[in-house]
Structure formats: structure tokens, C-alpha cells
PDB file of N, CA, C and O in Angstrom, chain B, residues numbered from 101:
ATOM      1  N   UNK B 101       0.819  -1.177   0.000  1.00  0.00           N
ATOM      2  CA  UNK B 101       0.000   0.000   0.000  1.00  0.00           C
ATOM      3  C   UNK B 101       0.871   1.251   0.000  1.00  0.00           C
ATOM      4  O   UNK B 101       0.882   2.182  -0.804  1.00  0.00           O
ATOM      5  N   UNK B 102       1.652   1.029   1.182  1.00  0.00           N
ATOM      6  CA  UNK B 102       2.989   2.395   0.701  1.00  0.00           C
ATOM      7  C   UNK B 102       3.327   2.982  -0.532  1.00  0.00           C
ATOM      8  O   UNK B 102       3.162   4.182  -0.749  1.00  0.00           O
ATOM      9  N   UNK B 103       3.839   2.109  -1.433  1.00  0.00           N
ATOM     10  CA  UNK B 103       4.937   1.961  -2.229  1.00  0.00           C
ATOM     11  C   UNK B 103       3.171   2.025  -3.261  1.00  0.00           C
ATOM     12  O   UNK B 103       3.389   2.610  -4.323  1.00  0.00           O
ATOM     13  N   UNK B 104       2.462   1.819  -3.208  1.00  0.00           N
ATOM     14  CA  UNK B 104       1.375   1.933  -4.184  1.00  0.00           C
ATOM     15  C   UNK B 104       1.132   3.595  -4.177  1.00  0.00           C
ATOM     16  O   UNK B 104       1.122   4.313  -5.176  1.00  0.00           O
ATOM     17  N   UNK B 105       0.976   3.932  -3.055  1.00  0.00           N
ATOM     18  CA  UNK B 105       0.517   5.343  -2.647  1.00  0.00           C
ATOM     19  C   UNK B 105       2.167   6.345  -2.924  1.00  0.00           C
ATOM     20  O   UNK B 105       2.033   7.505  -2.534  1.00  0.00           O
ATOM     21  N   UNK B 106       2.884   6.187  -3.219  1.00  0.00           N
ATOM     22  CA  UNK B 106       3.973   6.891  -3.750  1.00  0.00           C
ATOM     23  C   UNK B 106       4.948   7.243  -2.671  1.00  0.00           C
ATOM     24  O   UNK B 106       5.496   8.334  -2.512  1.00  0.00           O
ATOM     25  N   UNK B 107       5.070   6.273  -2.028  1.00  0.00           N
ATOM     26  CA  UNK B 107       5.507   6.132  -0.269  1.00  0.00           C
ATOM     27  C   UNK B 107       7.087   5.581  -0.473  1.00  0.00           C
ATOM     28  O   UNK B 107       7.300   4.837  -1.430  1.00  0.00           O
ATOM     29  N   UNK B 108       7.923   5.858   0.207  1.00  0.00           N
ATOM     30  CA  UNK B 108       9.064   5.152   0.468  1.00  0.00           C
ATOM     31  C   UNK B 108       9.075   4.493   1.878  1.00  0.00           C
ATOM     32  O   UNK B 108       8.326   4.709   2.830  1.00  0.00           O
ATOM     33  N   UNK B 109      10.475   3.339   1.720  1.00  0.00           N
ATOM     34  CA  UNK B 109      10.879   2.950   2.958  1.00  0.00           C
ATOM     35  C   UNK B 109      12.155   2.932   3.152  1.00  0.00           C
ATOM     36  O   UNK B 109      12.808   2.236   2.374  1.00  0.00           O
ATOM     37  N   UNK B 110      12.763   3.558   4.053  1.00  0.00           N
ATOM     38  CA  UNK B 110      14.247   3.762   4.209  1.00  0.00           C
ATOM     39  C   UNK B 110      14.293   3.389   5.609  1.00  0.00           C
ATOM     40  O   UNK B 110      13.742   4.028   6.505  1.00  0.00           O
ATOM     41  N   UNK B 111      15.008   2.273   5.771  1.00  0.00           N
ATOM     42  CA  UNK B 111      15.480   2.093   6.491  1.00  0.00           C
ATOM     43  C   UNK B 111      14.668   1.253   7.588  1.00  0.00           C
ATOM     44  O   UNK B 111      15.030   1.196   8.763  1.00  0.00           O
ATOM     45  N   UNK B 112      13.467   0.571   7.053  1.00  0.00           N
ATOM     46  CA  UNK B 112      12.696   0.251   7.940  1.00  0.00           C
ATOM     47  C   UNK B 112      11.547   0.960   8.168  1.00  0.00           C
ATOM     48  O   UNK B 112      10.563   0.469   8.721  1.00  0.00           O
ATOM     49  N   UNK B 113      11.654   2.711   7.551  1.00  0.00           N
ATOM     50  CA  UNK B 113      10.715   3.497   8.057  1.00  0.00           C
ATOM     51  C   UNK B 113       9.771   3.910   7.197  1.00  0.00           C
ATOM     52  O   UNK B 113       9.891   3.495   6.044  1.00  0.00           O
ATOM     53  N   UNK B 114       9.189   4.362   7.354  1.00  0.00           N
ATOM     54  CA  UNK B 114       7.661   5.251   6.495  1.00  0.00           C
ATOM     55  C   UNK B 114       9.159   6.641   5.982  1.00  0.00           C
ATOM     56  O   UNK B 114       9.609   7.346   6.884  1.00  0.00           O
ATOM     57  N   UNK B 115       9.668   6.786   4.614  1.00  0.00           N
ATOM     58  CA  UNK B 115      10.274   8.110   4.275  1.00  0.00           C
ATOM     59  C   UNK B 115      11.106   8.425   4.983  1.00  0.00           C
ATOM     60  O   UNK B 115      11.383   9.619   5.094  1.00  0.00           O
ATOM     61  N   UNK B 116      11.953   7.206   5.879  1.00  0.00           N
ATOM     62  CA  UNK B 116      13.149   7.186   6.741  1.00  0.00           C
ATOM     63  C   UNK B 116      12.956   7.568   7.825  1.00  0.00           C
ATOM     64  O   UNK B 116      13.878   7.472   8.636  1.00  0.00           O
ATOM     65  N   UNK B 117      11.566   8.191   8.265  1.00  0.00           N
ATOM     66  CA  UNK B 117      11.966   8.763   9.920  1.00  0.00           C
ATOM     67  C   UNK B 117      10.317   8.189  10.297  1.00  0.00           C
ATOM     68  O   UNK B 117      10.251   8.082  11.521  1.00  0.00           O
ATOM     69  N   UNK B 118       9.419   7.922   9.852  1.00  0.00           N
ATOM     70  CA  UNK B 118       8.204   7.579  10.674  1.00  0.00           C
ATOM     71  C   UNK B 118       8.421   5.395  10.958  1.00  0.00           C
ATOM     72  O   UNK B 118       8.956   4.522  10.276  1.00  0.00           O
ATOM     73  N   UNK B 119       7.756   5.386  12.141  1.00  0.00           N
ATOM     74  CA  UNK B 119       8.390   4.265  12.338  1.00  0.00           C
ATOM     75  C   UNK B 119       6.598   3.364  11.679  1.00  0.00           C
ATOM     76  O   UNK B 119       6.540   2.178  11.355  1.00  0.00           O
ATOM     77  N   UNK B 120       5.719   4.077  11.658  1.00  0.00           N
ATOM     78  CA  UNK B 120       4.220   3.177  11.365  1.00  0.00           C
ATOM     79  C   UNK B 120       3.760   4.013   9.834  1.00  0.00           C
ATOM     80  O   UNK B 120       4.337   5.016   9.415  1.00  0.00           O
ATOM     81  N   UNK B 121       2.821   3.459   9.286  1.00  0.00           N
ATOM     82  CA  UNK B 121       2.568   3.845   8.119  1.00  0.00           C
ATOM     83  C   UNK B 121       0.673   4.409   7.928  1.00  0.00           C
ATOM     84  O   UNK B 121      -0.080   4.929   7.106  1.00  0.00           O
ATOM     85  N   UNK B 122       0.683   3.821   9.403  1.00  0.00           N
ATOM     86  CA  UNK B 122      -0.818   4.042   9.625  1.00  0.00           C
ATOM     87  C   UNK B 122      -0.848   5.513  10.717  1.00  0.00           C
ATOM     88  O   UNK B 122      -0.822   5.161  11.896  1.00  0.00           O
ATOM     89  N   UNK B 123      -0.883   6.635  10.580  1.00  0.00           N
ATOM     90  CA  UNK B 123      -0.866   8.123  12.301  1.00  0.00           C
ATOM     91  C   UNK B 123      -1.731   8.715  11.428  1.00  0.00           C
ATOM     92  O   UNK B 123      -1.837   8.772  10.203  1.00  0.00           O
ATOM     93  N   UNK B 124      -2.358   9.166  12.426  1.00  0.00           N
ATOM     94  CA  UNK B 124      -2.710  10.681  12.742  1.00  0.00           C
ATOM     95  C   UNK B 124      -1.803  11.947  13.042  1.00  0.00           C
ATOM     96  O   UNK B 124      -1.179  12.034  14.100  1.00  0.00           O
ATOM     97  N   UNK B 125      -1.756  13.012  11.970  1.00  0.00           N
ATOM     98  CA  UNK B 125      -1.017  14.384  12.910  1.00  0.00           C
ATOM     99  C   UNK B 125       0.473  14.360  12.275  1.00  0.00           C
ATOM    100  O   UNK B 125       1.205  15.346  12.184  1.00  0.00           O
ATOM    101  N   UNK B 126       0.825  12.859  11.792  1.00  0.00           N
ATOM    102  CA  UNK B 126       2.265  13.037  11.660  1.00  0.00           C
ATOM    103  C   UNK B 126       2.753  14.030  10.093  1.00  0.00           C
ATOM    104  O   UNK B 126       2.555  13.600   8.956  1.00  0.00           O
ATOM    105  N   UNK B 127       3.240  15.050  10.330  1.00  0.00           N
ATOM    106  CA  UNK B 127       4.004  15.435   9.457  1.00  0.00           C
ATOM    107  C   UNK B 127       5.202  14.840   9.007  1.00  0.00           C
ATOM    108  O   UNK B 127       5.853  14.058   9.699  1.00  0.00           O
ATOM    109  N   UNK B 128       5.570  15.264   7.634  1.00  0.00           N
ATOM    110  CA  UNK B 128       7.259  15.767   7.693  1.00  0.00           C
ATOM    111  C   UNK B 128       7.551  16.981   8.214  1.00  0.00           C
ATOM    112  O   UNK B 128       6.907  18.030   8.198  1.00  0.00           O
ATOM    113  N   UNK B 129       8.299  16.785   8.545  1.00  0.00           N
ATOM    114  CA  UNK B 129       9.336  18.167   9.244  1.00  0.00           C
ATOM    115  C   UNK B 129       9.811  19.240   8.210  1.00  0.00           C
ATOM    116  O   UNK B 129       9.645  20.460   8.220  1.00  0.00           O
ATOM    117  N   UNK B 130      10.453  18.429   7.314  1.00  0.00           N
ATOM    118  CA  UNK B 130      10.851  19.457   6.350  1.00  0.00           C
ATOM    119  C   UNK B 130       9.644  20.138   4.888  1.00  0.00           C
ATOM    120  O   UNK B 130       9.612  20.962   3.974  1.00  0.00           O
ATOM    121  N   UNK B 131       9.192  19.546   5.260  1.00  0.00           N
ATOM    122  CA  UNK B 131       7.756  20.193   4.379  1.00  0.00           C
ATOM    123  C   UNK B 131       6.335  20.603   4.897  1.00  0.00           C
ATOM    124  O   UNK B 131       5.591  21.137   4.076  1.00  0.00           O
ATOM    125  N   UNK B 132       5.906  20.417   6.108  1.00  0.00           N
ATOM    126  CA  UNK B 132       4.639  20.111   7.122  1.00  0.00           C
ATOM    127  C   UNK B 132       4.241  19.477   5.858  1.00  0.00           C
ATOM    128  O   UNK B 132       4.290  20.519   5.204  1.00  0.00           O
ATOM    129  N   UNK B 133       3.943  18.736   5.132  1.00  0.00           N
ATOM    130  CA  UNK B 133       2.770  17.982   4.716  1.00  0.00           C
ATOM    131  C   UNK B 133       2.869  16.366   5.088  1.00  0.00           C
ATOM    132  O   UNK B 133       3.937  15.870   5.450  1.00  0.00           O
ATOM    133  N   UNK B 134       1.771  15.675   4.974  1.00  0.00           N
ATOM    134  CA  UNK B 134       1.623  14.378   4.952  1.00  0.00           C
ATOM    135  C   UNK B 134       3.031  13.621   4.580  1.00  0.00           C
ATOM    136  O   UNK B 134       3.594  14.626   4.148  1.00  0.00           O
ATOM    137  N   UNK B 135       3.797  12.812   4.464  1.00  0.00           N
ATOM    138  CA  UNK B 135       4.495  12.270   3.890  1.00  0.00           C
ATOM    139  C   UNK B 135       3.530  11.042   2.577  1.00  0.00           C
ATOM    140  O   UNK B 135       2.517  10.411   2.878  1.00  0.00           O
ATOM    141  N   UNK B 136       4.204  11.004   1.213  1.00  0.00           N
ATOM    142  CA  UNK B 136       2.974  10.152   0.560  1.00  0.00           C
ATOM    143  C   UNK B 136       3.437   8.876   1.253  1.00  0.00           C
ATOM    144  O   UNK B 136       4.458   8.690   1.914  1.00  0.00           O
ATOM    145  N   UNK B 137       2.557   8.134   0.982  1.00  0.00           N
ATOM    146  CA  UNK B 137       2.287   6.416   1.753  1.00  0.00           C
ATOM    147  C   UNK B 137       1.355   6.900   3.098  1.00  0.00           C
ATOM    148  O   UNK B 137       0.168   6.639   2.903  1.00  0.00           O
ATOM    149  N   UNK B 138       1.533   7.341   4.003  1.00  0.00           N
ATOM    150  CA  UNK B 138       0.978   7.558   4.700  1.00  0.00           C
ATOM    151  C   UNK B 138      -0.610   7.822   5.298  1.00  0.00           C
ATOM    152  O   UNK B 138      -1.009   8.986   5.258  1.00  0.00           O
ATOM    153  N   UNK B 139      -1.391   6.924   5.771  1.00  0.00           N
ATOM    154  CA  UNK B 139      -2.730   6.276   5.624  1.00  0.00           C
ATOM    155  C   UNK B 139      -3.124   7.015   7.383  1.00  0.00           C
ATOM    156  O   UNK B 139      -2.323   6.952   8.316  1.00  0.00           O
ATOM    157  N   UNK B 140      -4.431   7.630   7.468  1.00  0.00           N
ATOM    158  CA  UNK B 140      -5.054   8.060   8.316  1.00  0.00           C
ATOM    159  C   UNK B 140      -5.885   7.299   8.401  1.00  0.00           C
ATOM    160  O   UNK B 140      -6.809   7.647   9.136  1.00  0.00           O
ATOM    161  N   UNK B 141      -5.979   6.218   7.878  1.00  0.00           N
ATOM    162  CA  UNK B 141      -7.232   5.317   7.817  1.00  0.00           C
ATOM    163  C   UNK B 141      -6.839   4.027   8.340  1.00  0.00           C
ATOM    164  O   UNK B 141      -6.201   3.188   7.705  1.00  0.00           O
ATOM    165  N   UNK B 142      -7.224   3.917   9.456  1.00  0.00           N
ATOM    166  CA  UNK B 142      -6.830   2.430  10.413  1.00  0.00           C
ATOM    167  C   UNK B 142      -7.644   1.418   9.634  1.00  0.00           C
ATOM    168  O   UNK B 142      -8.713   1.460   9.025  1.00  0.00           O
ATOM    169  N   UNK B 143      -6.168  -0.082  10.040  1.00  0.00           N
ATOM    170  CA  UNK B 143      -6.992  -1.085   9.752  1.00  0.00           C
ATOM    171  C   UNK B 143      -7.402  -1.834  10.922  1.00  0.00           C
ATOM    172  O   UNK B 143      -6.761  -2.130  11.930  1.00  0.00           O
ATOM    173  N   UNK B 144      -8.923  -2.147  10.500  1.00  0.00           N
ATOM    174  CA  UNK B 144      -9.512  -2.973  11.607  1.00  0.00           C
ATOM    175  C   UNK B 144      -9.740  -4.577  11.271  1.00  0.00           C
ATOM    176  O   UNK B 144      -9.711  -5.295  10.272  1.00  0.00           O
ATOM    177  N   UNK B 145      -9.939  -4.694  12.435  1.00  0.00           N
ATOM    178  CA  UNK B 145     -10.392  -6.247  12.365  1.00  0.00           C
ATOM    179  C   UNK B 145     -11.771  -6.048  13.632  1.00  0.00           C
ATOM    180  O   UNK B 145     -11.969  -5.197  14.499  1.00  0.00           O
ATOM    181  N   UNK B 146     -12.544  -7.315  13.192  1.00  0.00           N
ATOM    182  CA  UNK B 146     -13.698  -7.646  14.054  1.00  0.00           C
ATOM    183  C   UNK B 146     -13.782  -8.645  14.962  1.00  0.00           C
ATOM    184  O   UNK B 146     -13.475  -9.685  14.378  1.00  0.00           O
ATOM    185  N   UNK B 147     -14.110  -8.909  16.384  1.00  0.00           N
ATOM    186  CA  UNK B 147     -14.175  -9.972  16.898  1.00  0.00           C
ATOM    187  C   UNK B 147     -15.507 -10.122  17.709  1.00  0.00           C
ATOM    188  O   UNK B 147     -15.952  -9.021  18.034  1.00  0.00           O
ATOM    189  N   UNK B 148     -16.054 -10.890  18.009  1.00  0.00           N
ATOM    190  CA  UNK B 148     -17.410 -10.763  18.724  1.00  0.00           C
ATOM    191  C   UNK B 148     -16.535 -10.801  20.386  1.00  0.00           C
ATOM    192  O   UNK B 148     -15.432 -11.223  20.731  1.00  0.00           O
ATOM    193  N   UNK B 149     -17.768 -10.076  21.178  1.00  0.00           N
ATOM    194  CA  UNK B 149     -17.432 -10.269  22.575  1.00  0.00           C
ATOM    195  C   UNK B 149     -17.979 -11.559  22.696  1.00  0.00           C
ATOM    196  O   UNK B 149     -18.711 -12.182  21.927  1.00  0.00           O
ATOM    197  N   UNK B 150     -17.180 -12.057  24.528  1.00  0.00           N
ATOM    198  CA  UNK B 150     -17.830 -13.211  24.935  1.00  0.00           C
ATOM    199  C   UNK B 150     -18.272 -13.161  25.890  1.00  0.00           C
ATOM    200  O   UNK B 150     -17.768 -12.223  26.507  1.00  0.00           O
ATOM    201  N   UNK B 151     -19.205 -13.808  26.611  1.00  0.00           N
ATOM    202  CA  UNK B 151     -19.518 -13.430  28.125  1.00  0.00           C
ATOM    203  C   UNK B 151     -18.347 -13.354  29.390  1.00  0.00           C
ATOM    204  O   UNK B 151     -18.306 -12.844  30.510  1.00  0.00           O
ATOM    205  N   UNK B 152     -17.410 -14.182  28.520  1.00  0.00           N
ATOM    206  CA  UNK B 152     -16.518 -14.679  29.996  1.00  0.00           C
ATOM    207  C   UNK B 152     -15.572 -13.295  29.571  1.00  0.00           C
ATOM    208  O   UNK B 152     -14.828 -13.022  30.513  1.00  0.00           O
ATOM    209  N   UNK B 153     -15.390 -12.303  28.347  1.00  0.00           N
ATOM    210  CA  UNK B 153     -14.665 -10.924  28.422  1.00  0.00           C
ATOM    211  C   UNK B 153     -14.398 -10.250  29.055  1.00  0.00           C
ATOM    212  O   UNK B 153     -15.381  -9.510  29.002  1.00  0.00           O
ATOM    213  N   UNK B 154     -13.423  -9.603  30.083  1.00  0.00           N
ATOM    214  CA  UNK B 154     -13.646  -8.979  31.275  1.00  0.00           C
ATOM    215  C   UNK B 154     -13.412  -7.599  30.334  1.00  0.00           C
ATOM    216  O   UNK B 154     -14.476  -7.043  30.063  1.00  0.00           O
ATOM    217  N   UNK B 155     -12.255  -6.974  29.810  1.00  0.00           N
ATOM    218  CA  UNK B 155     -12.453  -5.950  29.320  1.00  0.00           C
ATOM    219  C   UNK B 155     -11.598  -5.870  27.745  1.00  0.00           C
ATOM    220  O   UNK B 155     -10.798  -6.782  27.536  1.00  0.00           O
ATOM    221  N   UNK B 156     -11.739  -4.982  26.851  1.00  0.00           N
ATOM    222  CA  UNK B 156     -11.720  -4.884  25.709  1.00  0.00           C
ATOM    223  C   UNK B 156      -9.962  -3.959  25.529  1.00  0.00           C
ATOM    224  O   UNK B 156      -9.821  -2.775  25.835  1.00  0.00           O
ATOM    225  N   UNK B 157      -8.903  -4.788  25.021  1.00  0.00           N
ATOM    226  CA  UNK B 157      -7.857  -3.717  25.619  1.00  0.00           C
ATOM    227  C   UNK B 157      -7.431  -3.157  23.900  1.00  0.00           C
ATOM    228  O   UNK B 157      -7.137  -3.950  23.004  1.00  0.00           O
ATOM    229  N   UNK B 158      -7.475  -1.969  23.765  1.00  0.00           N
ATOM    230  CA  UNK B 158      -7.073  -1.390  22.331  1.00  0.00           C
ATOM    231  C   UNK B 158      -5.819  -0.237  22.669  1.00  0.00           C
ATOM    232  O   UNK B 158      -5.706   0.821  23.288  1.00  0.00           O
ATOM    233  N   UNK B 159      -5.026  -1.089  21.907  1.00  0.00           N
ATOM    234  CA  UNK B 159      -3.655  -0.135  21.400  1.00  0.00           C
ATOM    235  C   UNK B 159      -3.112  -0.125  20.147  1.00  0.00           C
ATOM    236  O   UNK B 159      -3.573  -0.779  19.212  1.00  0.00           O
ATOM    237  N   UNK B 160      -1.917   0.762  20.067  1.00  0.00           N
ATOM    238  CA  UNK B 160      -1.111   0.699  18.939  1.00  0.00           C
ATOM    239  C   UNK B 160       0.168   0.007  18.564  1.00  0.00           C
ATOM    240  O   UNK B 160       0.894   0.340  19.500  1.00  0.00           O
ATOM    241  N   UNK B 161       0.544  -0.386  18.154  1.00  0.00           N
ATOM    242  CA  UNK B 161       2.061  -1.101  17.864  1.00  0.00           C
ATOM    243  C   UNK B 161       2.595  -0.677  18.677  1.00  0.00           C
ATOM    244  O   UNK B 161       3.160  -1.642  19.191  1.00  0.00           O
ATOM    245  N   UNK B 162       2.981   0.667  19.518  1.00  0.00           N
ATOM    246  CA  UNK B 162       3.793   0.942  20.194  1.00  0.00           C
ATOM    247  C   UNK B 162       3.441   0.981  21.646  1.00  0.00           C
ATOM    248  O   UNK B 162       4.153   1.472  22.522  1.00  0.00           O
ATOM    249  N   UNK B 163       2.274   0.417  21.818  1.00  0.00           N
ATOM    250  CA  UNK B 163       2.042  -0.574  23.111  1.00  0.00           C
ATOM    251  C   UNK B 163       2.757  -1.607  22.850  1.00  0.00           C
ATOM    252  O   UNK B 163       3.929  -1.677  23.220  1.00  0.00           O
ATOM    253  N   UNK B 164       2.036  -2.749  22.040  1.00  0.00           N
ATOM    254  CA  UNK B 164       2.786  -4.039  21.800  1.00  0.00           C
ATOM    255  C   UNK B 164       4.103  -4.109  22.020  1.00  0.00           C
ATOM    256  O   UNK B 164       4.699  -5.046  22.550  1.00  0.00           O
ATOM    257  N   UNK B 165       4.673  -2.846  21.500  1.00  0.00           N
ATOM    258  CA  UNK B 165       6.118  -3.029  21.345  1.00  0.00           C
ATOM    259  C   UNK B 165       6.573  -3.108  22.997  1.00  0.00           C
ATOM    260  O   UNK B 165       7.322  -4.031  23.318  1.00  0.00           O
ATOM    261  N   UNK B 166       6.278  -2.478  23.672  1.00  0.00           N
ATOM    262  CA  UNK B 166       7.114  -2.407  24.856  1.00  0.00           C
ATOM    263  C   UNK B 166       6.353  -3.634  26.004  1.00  0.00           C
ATOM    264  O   UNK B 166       6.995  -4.387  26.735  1.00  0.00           O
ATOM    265  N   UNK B 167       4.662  -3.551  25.884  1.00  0.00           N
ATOM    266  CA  UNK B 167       4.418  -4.859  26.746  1.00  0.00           C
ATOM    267  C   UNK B 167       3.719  -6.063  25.773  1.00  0.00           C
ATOM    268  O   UNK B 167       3.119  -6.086  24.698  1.00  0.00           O
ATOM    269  N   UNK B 168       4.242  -7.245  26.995  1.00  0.00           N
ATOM    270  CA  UNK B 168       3.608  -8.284  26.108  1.00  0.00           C
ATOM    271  C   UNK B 168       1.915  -8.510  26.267  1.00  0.00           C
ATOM    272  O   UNK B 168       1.539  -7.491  26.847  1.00  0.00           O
ATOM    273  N   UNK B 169       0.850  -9.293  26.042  1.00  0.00           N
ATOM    274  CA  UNK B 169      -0.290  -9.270  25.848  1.00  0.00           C
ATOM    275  C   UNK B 169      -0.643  -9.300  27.249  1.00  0.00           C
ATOM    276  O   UNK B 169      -1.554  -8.492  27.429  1.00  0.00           O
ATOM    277  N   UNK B 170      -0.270  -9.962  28.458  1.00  0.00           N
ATOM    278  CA  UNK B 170      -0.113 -10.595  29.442  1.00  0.00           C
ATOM    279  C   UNK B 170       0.609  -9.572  30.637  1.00  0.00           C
ATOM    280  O   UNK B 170       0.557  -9.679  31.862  1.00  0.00           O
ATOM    281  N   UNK B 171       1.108  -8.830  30.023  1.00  0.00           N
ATOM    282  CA  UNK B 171       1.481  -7.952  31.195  1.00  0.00           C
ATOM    283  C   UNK B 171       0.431  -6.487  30.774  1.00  0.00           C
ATOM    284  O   UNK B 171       0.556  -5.439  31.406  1.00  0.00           O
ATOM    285  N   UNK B 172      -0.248  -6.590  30.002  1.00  0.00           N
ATOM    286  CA  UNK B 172      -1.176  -5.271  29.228  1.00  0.00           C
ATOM    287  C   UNK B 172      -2.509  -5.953  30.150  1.00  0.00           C
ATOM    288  O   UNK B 172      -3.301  -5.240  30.766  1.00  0.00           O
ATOM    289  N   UNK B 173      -2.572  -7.199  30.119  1.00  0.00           N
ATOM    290  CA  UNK B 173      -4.005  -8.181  31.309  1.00  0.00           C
ATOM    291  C   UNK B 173      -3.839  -7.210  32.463  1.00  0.00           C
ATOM    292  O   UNK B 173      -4.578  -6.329  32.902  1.00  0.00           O
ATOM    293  N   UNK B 174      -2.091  -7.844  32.979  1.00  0.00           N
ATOM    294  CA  UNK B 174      -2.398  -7.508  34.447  1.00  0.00           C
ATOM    295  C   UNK B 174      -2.780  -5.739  34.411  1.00  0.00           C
ATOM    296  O   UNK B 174      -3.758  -5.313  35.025  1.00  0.00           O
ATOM    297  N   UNK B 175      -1.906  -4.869  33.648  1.00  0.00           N
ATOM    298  CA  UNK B 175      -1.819  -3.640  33.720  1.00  0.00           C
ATOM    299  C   UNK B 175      -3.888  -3.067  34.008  1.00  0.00           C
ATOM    300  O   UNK B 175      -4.396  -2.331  34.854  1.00  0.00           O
ATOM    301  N   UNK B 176      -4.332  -3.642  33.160  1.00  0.00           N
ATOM    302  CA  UNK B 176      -5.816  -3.049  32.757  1.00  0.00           C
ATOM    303  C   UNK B 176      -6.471  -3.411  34.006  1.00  0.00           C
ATOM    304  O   UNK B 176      -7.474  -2.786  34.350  1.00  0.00           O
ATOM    305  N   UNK B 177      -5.973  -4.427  34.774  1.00  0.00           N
ATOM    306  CA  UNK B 177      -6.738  -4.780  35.696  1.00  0.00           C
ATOM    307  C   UNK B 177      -6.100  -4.668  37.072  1.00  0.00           C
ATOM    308  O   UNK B 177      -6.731  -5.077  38.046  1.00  0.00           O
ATOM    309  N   UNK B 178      -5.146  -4.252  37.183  1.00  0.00           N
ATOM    310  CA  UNK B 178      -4.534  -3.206  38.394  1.00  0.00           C
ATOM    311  C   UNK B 178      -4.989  -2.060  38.254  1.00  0.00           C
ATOM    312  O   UNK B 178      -5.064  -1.329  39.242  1.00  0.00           O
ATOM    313  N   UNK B 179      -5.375  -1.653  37.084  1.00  0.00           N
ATOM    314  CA  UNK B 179      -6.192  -0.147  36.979  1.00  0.00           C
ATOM    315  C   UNK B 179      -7.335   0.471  37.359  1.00  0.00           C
ATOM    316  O   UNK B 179      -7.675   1.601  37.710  1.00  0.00           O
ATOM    317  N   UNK B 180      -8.128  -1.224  37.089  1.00  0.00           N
ATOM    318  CA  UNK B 180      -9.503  -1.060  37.195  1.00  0.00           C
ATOM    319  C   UNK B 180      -9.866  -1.566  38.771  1.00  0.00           C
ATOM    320  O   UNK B 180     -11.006  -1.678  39.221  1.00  0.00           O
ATOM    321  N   UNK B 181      -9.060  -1.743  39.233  1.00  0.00           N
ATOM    322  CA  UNK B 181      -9.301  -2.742  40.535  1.00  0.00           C
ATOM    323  C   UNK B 181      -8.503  -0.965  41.804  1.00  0.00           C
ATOM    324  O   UNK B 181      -8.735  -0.621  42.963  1.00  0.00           O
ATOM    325  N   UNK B 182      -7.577  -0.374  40.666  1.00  0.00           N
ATOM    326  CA  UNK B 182      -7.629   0.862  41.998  1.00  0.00           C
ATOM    327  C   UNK B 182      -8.104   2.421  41.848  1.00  0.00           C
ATOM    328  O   UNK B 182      -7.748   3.561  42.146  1.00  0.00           O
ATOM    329  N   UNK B 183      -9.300   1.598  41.088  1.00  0.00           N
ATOM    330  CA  UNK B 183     -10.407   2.881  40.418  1.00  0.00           C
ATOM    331  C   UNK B 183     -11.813   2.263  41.470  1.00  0.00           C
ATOM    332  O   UNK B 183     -12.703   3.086  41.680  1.00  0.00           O
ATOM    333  N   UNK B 184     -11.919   1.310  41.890  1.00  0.00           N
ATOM    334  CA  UNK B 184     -12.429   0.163  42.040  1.00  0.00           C
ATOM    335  C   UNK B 184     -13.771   0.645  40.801  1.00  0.00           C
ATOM    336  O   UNK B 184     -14.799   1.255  41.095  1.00  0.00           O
ATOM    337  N   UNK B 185     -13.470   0.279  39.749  1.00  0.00           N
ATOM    338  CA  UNK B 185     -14.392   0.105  38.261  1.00  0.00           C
ATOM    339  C   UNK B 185     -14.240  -0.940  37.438  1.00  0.00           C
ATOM    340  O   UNK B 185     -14.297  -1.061  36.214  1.00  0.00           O
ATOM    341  N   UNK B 186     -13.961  -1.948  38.657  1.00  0.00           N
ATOM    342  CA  UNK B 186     -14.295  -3.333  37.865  1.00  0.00           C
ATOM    343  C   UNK B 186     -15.490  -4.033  37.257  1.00  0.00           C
ATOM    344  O   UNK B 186     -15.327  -4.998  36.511  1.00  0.00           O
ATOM    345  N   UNK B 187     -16.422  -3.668  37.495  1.00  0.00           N
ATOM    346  CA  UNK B 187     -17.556  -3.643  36.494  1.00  0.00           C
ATOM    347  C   UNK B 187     -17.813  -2.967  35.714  1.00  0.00           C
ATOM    348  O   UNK B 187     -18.810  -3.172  35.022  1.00  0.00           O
TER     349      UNK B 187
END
């Protein structure tokens, strides 16, 4: 889709300095405009809830990147437990 949309990748990156290809807000620096490739339009996916769901956790790659799925569990629910808004 990048490279369709007239996008480069240098270095790993979105036009050498953006690290995702999907933001909001992000400029270039040296031009303020959009960089091309660059998509404001998230991709989704669908999943049904289940009863046994306790809560719904949504991030970006750069959650993932730093915790694993399992420490993002405990995090949401040390949160909600000293809000006490566990329901």
C-alpha cells in the first residue's frame, strides 16, 4: 500500500523517519505535509465479545512493542481494581 501510494521505505521506516505507516497528525518536518504512503485510515479487524470478556484492551504497535499481551491483562486490571471500576 505504501509503495502503491507513492511512499518510500528507508530504512525500515515510512520516508526514513516515521516508524508506522498508519498516524494521525504526523508530518514531515521538512515540508509540514503528509508524507505520501501515509494512511489516516486504520486497519480494523472484528471480533465478537464473549460473556466470559472482562475488558476490551485497544492499542497501537507501540504498546505491543514495549508490553507483552499478558502484562497489558495484568496492567488493565490493576487499573480497574484501583479505580475500584471493575464492572
Amino acid at each position: 500500500r505504501v509503495l502503491r501510494e507513492g511512499g518510500t521505505i528507508e530504512g525500515g521506516r515510512l520516508s526514513g523517519f516515521l516508524e508506522v505507516a498508519r498516524a494521525f497528525g504526523d508530518l514531515d518536518q521538512r515540508t509540514g505535509c503528509k508524507p505520501a504512503g501515509l494512511s489516516g485510515t486504520p486497519e480494523l479487524t472484528s471480533q465478537p465479545l464473549q460473556p466470559e470478556d472482562e475488558f476490551v484492551l485497544l492499542g497501537s504497535d507501540g504498546l505491543w512493542r514495549l508490553l507483552d499481551l499478558q502484562a497489558a491483562v495484568r496492567l488493565a486490571r490493576a487499573d480497574l481494581r484501583a479505580h475500584a471500576d471493575v464492572e
